[in-house]
Structure formats: C-alpha cells, structure tokens
MITIKE-657159 format. One record per residue: x, y, z of N, C-alpha, C in turn; residue in three letters. Coordinates in pm, whole numbers, plus 50000, padded with zeros to 5 digits. Layout:
BEGIN
XYZXYZXYZALA;...
// end
This chain:
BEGIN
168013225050360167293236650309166053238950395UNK;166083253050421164403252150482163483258050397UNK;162523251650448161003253950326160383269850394UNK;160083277650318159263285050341157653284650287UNK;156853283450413155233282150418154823297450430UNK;153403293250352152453302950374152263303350483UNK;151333315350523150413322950651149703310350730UNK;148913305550579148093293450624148583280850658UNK;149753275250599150163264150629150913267550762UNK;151283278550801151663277250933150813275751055UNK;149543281451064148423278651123148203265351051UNK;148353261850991148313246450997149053234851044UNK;150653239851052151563235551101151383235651245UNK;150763248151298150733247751451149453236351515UNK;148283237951392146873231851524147843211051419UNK;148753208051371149123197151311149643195251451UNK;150703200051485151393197451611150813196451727UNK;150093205751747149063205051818148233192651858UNK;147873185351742146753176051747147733162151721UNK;148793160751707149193149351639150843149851774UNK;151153156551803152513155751916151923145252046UNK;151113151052071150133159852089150713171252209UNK;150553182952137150733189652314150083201252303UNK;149013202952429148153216652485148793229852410UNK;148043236152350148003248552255148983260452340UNK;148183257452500149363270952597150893265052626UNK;150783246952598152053248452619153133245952478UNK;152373249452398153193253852287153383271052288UNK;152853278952333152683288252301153983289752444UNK;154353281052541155413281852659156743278452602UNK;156643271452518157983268952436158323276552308UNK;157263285752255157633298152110158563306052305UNK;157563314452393158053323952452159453319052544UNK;159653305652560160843301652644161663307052469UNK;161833302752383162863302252233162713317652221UNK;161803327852213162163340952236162943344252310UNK;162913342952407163743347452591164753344652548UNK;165083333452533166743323552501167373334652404UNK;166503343052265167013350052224167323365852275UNK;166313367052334166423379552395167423384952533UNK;167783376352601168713372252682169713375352664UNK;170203369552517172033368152486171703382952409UNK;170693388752356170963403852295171033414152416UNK;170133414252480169693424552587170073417952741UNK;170683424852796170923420252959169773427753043UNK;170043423453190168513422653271168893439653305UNK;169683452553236169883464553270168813471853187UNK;168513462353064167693468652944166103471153053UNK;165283481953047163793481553087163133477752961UNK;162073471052949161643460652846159913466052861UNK;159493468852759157793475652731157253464052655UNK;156303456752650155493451052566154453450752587UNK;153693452652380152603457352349152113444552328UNK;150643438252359150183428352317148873435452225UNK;148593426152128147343428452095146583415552213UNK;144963412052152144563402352260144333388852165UNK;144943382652058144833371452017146023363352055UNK;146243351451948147653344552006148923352352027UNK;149293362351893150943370151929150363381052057UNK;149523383152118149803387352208149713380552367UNK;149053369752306149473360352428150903356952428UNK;151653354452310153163354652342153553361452421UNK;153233374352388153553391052429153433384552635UNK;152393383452628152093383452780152833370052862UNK;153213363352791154563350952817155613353952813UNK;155993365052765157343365152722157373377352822UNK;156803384052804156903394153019157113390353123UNK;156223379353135156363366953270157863362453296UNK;158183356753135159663352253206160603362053202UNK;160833375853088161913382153144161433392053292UNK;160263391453335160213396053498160653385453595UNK;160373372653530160973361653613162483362453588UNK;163033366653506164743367353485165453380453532UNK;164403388953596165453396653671164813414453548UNK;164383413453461163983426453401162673435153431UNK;163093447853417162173455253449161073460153340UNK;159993452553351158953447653271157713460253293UNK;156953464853143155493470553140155163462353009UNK;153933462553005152833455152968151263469052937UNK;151333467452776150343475152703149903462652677UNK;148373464252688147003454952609146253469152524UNK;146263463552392145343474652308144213464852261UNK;143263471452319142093460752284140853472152191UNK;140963467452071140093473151974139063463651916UNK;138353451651950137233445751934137563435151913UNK;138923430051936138953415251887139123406751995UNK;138243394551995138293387652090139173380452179UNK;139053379752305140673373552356140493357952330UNK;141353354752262141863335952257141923332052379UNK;141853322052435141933311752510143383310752603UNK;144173314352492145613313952521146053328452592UNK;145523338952547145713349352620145103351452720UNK;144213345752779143593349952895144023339853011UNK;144873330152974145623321153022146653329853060UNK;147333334452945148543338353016148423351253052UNK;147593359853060147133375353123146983369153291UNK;146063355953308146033352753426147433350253481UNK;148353346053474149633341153483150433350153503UNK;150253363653454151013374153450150363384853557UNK;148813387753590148413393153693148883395853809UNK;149103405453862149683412753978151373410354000UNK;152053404553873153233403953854154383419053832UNK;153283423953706153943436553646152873446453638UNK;153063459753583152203470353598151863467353427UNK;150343464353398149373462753261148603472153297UNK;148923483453165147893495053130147053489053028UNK;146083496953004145613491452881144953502552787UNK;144723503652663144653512152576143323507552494UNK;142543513752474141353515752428141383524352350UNK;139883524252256139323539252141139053550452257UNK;139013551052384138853561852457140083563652525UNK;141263559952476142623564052503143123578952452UNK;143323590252516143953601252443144463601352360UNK;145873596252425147323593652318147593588352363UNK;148193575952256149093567752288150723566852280UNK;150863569252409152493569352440153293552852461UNK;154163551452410154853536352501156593547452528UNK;156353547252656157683551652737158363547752829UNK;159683553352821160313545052958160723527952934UNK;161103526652828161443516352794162873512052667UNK;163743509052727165053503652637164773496752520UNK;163743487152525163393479152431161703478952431UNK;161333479752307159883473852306159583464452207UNK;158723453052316158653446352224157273445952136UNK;156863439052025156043445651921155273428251926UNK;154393423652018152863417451996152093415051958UNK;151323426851909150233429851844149613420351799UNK;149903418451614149643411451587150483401051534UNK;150413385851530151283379051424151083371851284UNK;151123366251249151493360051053149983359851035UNK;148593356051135147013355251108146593365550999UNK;147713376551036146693389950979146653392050860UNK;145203392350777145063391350636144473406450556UNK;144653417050655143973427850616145043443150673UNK;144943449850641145603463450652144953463950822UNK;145853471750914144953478250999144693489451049UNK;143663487251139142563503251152142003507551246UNK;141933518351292141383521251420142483526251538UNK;142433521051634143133520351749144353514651760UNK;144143501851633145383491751619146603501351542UNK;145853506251447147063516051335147513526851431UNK;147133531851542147243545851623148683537851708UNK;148393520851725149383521151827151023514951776UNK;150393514151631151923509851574152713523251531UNK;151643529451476152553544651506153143547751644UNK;152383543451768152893546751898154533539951864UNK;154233532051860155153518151872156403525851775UNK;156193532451659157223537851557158313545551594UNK;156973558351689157723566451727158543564251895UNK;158343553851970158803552952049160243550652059UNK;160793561552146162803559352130162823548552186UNK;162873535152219163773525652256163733517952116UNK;164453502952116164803494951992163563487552041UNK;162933482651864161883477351855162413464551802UNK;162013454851867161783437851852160053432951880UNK;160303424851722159063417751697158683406751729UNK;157623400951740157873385451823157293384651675UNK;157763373951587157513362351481157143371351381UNK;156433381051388156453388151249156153402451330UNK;156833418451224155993428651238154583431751258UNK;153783434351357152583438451329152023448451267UNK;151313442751098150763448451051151313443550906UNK;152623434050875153073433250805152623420150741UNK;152453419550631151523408050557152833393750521UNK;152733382750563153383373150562154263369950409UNK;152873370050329153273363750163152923373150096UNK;151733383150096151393390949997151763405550043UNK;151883418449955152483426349950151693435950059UNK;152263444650180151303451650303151023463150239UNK;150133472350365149443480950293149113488550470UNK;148933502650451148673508950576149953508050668UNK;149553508850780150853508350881151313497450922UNK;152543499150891153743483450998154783486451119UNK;154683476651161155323484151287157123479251223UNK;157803493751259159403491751173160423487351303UNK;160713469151300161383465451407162653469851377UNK;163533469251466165023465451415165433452751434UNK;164793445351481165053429551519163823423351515UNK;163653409851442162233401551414162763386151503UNK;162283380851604162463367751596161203359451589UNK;161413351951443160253343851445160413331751454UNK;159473323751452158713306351512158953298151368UNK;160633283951393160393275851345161203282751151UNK;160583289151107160803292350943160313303550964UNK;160943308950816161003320150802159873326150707UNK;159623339950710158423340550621159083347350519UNK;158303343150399158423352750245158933363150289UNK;158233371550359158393386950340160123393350398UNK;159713384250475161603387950520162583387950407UNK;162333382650323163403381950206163213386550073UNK;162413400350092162373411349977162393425850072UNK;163533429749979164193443549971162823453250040UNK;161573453749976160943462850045160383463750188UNK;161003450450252160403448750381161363453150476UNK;162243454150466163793454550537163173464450655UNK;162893474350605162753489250707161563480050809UNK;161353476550769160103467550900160603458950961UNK;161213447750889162083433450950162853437451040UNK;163983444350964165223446951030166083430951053UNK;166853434351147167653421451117166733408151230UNK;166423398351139165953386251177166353373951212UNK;165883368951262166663353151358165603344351359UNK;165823329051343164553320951339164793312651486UNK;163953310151587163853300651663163313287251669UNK;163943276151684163333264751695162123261751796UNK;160353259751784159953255051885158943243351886UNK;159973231551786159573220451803157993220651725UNK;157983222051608156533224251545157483208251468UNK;155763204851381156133190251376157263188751224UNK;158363180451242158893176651155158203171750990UNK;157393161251060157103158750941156013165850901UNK;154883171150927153913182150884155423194050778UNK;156583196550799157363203450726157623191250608UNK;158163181350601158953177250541157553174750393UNK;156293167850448154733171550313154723178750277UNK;154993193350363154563206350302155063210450185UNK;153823215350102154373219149981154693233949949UNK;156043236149890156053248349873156983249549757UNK;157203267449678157803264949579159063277649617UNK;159033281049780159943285749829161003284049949UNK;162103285449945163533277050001164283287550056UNK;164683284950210165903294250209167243283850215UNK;168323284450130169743279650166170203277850290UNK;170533264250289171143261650457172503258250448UNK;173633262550487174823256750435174953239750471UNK;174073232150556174153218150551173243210950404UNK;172283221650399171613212850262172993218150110UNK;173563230550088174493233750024175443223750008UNK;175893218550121177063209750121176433195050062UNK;175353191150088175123182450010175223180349882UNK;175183191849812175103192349657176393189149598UNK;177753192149710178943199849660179373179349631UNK;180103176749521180623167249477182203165849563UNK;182363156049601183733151749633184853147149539UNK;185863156149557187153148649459187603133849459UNK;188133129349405188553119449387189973115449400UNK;191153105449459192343107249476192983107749321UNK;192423102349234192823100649072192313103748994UNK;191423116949032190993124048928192093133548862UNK;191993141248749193113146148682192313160048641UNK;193003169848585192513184048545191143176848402UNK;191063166348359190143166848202189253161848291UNK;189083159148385187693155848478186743168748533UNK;187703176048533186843185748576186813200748499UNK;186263194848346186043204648261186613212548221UNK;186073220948093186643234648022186103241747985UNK;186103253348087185173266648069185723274348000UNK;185033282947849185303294347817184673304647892UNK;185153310947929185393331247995184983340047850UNK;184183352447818184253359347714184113371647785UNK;184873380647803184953391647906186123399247876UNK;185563410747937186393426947894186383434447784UNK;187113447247830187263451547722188153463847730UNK;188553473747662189433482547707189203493047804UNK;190103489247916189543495548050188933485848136UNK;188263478048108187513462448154188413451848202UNK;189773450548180190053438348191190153433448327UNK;189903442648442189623434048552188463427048586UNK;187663435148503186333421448499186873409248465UNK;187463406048363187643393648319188863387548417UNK;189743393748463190423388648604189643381848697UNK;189163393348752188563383948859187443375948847UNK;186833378048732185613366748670186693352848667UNK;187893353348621188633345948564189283333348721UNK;189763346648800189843337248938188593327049012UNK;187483337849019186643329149066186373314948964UNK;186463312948808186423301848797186883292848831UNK;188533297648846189533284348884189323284649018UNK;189163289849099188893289649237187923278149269UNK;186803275649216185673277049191185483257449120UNK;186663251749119186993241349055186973235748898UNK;186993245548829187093241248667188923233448586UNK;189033226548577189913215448530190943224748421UNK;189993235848313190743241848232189773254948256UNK;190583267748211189793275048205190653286248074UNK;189623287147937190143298447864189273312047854UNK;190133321447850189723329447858189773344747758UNK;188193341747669189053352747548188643369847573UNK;189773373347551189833389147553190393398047468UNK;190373411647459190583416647340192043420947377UNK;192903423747256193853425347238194653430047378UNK;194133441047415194593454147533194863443647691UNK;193613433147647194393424447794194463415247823UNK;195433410347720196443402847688197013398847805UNK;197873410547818198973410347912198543407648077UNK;197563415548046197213418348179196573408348220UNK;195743395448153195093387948243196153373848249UNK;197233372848163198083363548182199163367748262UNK;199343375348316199903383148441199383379648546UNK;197933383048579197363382148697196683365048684UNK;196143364648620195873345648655196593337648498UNK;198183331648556198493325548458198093309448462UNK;197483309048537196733295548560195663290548397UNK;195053301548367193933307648272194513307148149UNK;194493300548049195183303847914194333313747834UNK;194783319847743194043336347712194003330147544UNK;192993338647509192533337747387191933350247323UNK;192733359747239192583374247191191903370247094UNK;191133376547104190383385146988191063396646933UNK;190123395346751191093404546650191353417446712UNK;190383423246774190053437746841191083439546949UNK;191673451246931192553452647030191623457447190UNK;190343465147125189423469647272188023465947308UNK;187733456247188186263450847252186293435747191UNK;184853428947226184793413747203184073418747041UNK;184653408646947184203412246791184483400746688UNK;184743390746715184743380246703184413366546771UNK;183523354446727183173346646874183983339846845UNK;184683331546974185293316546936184853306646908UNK;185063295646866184623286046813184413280547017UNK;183463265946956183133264647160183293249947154UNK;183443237947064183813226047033184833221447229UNK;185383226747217186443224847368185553223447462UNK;185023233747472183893234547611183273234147658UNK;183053226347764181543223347833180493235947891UNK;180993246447902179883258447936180713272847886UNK;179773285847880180563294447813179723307747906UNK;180533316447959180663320648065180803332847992UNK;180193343048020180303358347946179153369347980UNK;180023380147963179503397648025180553403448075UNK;181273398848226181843410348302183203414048176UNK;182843429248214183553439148149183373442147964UNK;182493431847952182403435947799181923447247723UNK;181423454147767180783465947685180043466347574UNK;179293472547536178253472247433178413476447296UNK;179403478647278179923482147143179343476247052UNK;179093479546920178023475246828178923463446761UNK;179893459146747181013445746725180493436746837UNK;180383442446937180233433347085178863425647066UNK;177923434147071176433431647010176523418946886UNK;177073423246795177293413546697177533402146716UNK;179033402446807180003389046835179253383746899UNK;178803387247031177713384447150176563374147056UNK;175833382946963174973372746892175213359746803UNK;176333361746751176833349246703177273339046745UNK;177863339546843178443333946940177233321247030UNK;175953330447081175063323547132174123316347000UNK;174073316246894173593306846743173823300246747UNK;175393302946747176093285846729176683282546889UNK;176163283247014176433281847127175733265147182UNK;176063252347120174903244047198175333240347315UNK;176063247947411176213246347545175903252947651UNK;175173250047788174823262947851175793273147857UNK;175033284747896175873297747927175323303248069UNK;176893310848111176403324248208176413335448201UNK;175553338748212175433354348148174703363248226UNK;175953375748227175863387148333176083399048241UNK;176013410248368176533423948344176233428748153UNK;177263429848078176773434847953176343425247871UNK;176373415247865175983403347799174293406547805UNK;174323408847925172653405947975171883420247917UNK;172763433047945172783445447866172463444147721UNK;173083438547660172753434947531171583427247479UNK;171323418647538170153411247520168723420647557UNK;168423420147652167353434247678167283446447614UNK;168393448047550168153458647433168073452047245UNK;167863438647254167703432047182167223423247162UNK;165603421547188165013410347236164713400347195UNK;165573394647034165423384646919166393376747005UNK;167063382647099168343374147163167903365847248UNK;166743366247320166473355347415166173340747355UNK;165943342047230165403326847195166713320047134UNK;168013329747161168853317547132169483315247303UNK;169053320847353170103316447535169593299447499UNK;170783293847521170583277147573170213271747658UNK;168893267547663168373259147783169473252747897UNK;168993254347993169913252048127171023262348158UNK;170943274748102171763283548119171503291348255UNK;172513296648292172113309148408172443323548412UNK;171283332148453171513344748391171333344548552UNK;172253359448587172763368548669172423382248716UNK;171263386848706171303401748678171203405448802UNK;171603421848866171633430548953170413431348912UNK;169373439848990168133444748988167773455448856UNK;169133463648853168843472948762168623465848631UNK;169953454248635170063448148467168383437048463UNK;168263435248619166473429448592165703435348564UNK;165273446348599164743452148522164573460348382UNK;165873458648317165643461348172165683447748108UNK;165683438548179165313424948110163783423048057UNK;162943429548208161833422048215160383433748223UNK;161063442948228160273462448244160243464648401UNK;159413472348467159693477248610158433467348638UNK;157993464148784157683453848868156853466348971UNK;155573464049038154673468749129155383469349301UNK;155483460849270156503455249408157473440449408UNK;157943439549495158923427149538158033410149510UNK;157413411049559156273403149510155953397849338UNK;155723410149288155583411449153157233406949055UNK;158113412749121159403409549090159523394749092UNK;159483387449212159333373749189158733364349081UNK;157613372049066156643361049013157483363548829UNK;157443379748819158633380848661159823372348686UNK;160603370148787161693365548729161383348748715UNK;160373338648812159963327148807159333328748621UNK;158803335448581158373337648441159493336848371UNK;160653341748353161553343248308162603329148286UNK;162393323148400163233311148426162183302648356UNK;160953299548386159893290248303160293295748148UNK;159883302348139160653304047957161423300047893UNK;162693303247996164053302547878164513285847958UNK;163573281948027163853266648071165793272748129UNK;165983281348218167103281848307166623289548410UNK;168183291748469167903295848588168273312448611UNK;167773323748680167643339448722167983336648835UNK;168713342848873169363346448988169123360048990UNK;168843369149037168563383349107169403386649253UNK;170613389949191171423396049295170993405049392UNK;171993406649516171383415249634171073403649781UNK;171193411649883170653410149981169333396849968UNK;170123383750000168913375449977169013372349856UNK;169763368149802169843369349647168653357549637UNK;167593361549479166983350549472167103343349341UNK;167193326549343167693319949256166173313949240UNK;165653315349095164673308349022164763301048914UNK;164543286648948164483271548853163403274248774UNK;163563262748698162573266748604161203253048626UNK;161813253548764160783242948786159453249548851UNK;160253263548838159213271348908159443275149076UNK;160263270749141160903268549246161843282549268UNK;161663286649402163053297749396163943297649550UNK;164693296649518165903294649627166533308649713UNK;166193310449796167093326949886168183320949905UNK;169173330549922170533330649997170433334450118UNK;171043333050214171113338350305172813341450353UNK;173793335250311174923348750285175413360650242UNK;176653366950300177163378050195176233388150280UNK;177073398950296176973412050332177003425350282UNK;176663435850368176833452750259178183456050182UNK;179063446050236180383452450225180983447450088UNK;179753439250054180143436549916179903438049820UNK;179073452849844178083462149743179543468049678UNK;180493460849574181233468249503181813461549398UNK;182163472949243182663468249168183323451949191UNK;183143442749081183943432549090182973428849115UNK;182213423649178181943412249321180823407649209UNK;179903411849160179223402949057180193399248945UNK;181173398548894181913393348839182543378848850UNK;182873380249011183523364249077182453361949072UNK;181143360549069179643353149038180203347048989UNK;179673349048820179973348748724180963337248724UNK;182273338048771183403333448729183103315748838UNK;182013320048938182453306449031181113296548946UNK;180273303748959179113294248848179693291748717UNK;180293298348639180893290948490181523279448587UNK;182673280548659183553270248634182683260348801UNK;181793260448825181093250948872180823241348761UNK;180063247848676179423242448568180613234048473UNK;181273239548467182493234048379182873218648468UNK;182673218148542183043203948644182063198448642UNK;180693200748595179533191748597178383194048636UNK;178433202848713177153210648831175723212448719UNK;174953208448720173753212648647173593228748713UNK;172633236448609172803247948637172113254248729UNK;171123244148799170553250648906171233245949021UNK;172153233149047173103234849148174233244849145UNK;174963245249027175393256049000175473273049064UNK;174163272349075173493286349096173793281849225UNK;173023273949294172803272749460174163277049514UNK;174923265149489176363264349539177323280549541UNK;177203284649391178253293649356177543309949461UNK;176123306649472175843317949537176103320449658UNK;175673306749739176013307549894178143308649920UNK;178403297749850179913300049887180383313149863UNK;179903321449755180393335949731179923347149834UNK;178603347749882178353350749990179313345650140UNK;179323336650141180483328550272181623340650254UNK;182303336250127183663341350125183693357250155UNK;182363360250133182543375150157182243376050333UNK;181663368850374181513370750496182733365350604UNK;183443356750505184783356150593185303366250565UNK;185663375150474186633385350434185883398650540UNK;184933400850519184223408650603184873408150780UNK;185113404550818185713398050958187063402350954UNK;188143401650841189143404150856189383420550806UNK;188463423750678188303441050627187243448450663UNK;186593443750717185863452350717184433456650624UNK;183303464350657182683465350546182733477650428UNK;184043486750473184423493650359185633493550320UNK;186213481350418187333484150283187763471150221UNK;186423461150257186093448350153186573450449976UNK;187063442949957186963439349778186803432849706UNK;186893426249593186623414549526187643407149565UNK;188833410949566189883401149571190193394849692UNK;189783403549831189293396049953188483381249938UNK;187323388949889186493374649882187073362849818UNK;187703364749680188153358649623189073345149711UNK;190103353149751191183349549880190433343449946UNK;189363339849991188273334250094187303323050013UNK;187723321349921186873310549852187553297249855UNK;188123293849889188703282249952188123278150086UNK;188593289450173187553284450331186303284150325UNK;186373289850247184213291350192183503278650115UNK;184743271250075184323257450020184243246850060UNK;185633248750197186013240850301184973238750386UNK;184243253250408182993249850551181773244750476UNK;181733246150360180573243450340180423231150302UNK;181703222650290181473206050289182193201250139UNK;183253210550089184213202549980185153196150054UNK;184933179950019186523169950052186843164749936UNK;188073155650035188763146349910188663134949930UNK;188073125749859187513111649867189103105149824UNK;189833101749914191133094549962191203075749905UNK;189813075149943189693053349959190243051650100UNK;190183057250208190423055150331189363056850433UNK;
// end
C-alpha cells in the first residue's frame, strides 16, 4: 500500500533524505529530473518541441533540469523564467547555471506585455510545486492562464501549479493533461474535482527515504495490488464448500432481477462456499436459470421484497441491487436489519431506503459495509462544499456506524472506521454502467461470507472488481463493456492479484 503524506511531511521527507542518506539537495533534485525524463521519453519522442515554464524556487529548478537533459537527448527545448518576487533557491541558480547558453531562456516579468508560451508540442508546467500554501497572484496567475491557453499538451512536474496538495484550491490552476509526481501521490489527485487539472497521473520513484515513509503517519492509502494480495487468504487442498461460508443475497424486484443476477455471480465468483438468494416471486425462474449454482429463496410477493428471511444460516447478508422502494420493501428492509445480528452490505435501494428513513441507521450492524454511488452519498449524508468536505462526511459516517463507506467512482474511496481511508486505483470509464455496482455488492457479500472482515472485504472486492474491469476493457472496449464482461474477468482478476492453492507441496 502506499501512504499518502501531507504538503509538509513531504518537505520533510525530502530535507529527511537529505540529511540522513545523506545526499546534496542538487543531487536529489538530478535524480526527481533524471525519473521525469525516463517518463517523458517513453510518452513523447525527440520530434515533440518541448516549452518549459519555471517559476524560480525548487519546481522550477526541476523545470530547468529537466530542459538540460531532454536538450541533452536530442529535443528541441525553450525555457520561460517568470520571476514575480520570489527568491531564487540555491538549487535553481545551480541549475539555471548548468543550463546557460545551452537553450534560448526568455524571461517574463510584471513589465511583460503578454504572455504568450508558443511554438511548442508540449509544455511543461514548473512553476510552482506541493510548497504552495496560498492562491496565486500577480504575474504568476497571468502565466498559468498563459500556460491554459497554450495549444500544445500540458505536463506537470509533481503537482499542477497553483493546485493545493491536501486542502481544497482557489484562483487559478494550471489544467495538465499529464501530472508526473515525486515518490507518492498527493490527496488531491484522487478527488473528482481535481481531474480537469491532474489529468492523467504517474508516480516516479526518486529514492526519498524508505524508512522516513514507513514512521510516517497518515490516515490516507492508495491500493497497491502487492499490498491487496497480501490480504487475499489461500485455499486449502481439504477445504470443502462449509469453509467458506453462507451468504444471503436480498435483491430485485419486478423488472430488477438482473440486479440480483449479477449481484448473485459476483458472490460466487467472489469465493462464498453457499450462496442464497431471496427474490420475489417474478424471478424465480430467472435467477435459477442464470446462476444455478445460487439456491433461490421467494418471497410471498410475486414483485417486490415484503417479507425478511430468517438469517440463523448466515454469516453476512448482502442487500439493495434491484430492490425498489416499495412501501412492503421499506418494511421488509426494516425488519430484516432488527433482527439482523450479522454484518451487512448494503447498496443501491437498500441504502435509498435508509436515507429516507433515518431511524434506520441505528440498526445497520457494526462491521457492515455500505456502498453508495455519490448520488446515493449524498442523500445519505446532505450535499458536501467540496471533495474534501465529502471525505471528511463519509470518514464521519464510518466512525459512527463503526463500518465501512465505500464511495464509488473513479478512485473509489473506502473509509474504516478507524478513521483511515483507502483509494482504489483500478477500473475504468467503461464501467460507468448499469450492473457494475451490483457485482460490488455481490463480490464483498461473498468475500465476507468466507471470512474477510469488512474492511478487507472492502479493500479486496474493490480493487479485484476494478482489475476485472480493466481486463475486460482490453478485450471490449470502453463502450461496449458490461457487467457480465467484468464478471467473466474475475477469476484473472483474482489470479493476478495473488489467490492460490495451498497444495502441502
């Protein structure tokens, strides 16, 4: 797993390495711009003409390193210095010397007309990096607009300039389409409102100190599929189907029953030992058709959930996709979680119901995991200021009900109730469709049904479902992806991420 640090602990991370590797400040700052290049290289060939803006502190001493070597690699290099009162570091006037009479450096001042950046395939974006604790102004804001409107593709060295690391920005950012930053990743990359700035991001290794990471304290994580695979339990040659649990499914409804299908696959997929699954009369047929693996359990109602089952059998109880809100449903839904003393997962209308009924949260069962899309988060929890603010509600949410929120989407974020929140970093656009929060649903119940506490649970069922979509993605495409693709892909998705079979050999 990697840790995500503050602004400050990374300036702490750097003068740590710094003082304790030990190695000279410029020649750390030679190994961030060699781990840029390495990236910039395999994107852009030496045909691209390449513009970079430095400001005059450290990210633009990158700026002025990272010119040096793609002019040393064969590219056709300019060099903007915007100098609006801030002092040059040590490190930049190092490498401004280094770069002198190499390439053509204009420079831009408050007695600059207009600022143009032209004539360039790529620009790269300097300015400023993760230090900056304030909106900016002046000359600096004039040149990220330069920087906006300039036609070539914009790449950031380690963060957007102008864009605030951990706390929410303000004024102008410069909108990359590509970010590569130093070592870990920052907060901001992994909320929805930053995207138009980030664009798509890549982390480089440049040897900042191990263990200064491994102290650091933080209460944010991105998913690594090697720390994932650690979690994942190994079979056994003589284990049998009562080893690995019995999940009830409570899903559908008339018109619905492919929710409860493919909720229903991803459990067994997903490793659950038994899996029942109750539905109303109408699909019957239809879900012992499509997964007869699944033994079915009707309810009196031929078209909605209106009766609960008894839960004595089962180790976790899994319910929403396709249920509908019907005022029986509401009912059953509440009775059901009274006498429920086992965790639950709970999505889509389940979760619908509860937010329109807010006596319902104090029976969810501790260690449970709730699921919501953004929309169903926000009628959980009311509307949110920003992405930021969203976090800190759904970490509220998980401290409460002592489980775990997951907040679907891009980056999905998973919050313990330890206070702790976990990103994804699988799964693609192409899986912005019906279904696909459903196999959630269906791979976390029947995780859980095998043993998974519910915040491994969460980890596991999120990244492998993401995987599987990103294998399916490769073979369909991103529109004509489906649930049942992914589905089909949850096997190799379990395979890479480190499920075996413990043999005795």
């Amino acid at each position: 797993m990697l840790k995500i640090l503050s602004a400050q602990q990374q300036k702490e991370l750097d003068a740590y390495t710094i003082a304790n590797e030990p190695v000279a400040s410029i020649d750390l700052m030679e190994r961030a711009c060699r781990a840029f290049c390495s990236w910039f290289t395999v994107k852009f060939d030496e045909t691209h003409s390449v513009g970079v803006v430095c400001g005059t502190g450290n990210n633009g001493g990158d700026g002025l390193g990272i010119a040096r070597m793609l002019f040393e690699y064969g590219y056709r290099i300019k060099v903007w210095i915007v100098r609006g009162g801030i002092k040059e570091t040590p490190d930049f006037t190092t490498n401004l010397r280094r770069l002198s009479g190499k390439v053509n450096i204009m420079e831009i001042t408050a007695g600059t007309a207009q600022i143009q950046f032209e004539g360039c395939d790529v620009l790269i974006d300097a300015l400023f990096g993760s230090g900056l604790n304030r909106s900016v102004e002046g000359i600096y804001a004039e040149a990220i607009r330069a920087i906006n409107n300039a036609p070539g593709i914009r790449v950031a060295v380690d963060i957007p300039s102008g864009l605030m690391a951990d706390v929410p920005s303000a004024g102008e950012v410069v909108k990359a389409g590509f970010t590569v930053t130093f070592q870990l990743p920052k907060l901001a990359f992994l909320l929805p409102q930053n995207f138009a700035y980030v664009g798509e991001w890549s982390v480089v290794d440049i040897g900042l100190s191990k263990k200064f990471i491994e102290q650091a304290q933080t209460k944010y994580y991105l998913l690594t599929r090697t720390g994932v695979g650690k979690l994942i339990k190994p079979r056994s040659k003589f284990d049998h189907k009562g080893r690995y649990g019995h999940a009830l499914l409570v899903a559908g409804s008339k018109g619905k029953a492919g929710a409860a299908v493919l909720a229903a696959l991803g459990a067994m997929r997903s490793g659950a030992g038994l899996l029942t699954v109750h539905v109303p009369g109408s699909a019957y047929s239809i879900l012992q058709t499509a997964v007869p693996e699944a033994m079915a359990q009707v309810d009196e109602d031929a078209e909605v959930f209106s009766v609960p089952p008894g839960t004595e059998p089962y180790n976790v109880i899994g319910a929403g996709p396709g249920l509908g809100t019907d005022e029986k449903t509401v009912r059953a839904l509440e009775a059901l979680l009274a006498k429920a003393a086992l965790p639950c997962v709970l999505d889509a209308d389940a979760l619908n119901i509860i937010s329109a009924n807010a006596h319902l949260f104090q029976l969810i069962p501790e260690g449970s995991v709730l699921t919501p899309h953004p929309g169903e988060f926000r009628r959980l929890v009311g509307d949110w200021q920003d992405d930021f603010d969203r976090l800190k509600r759904q970490v509220e949410l998980a401290c409460r009900l002592q489980s775990v929120v997951v907040v679907k989407g891009a980056h999905s974020a998973i919050a313990l109730p330890d206070g702790t929140v976990w990103f994804n970093n699988t799964g693609n656009p192409g899986m912005a469709k019906g279904g696909s929060g459903d196999a959630l649903t269906g791979i976390i119940t029947g995780l859980m049904a095998r043993g998974y506490a519910a915040a491994d649970a969460a980890r596991i069922g999120c990244w492998v479902h993401g995987l599987a979509g990103d294998l399916a993605l490769h073979e369909k495409g991103p529109e004509s992806l489906i649930t049942r693709d992914l589905l089909e892909k949850l096997p190799e998705a379990f395979r890479q991420t480190g499920a075996v079979l413990r043999t005795g050999f």
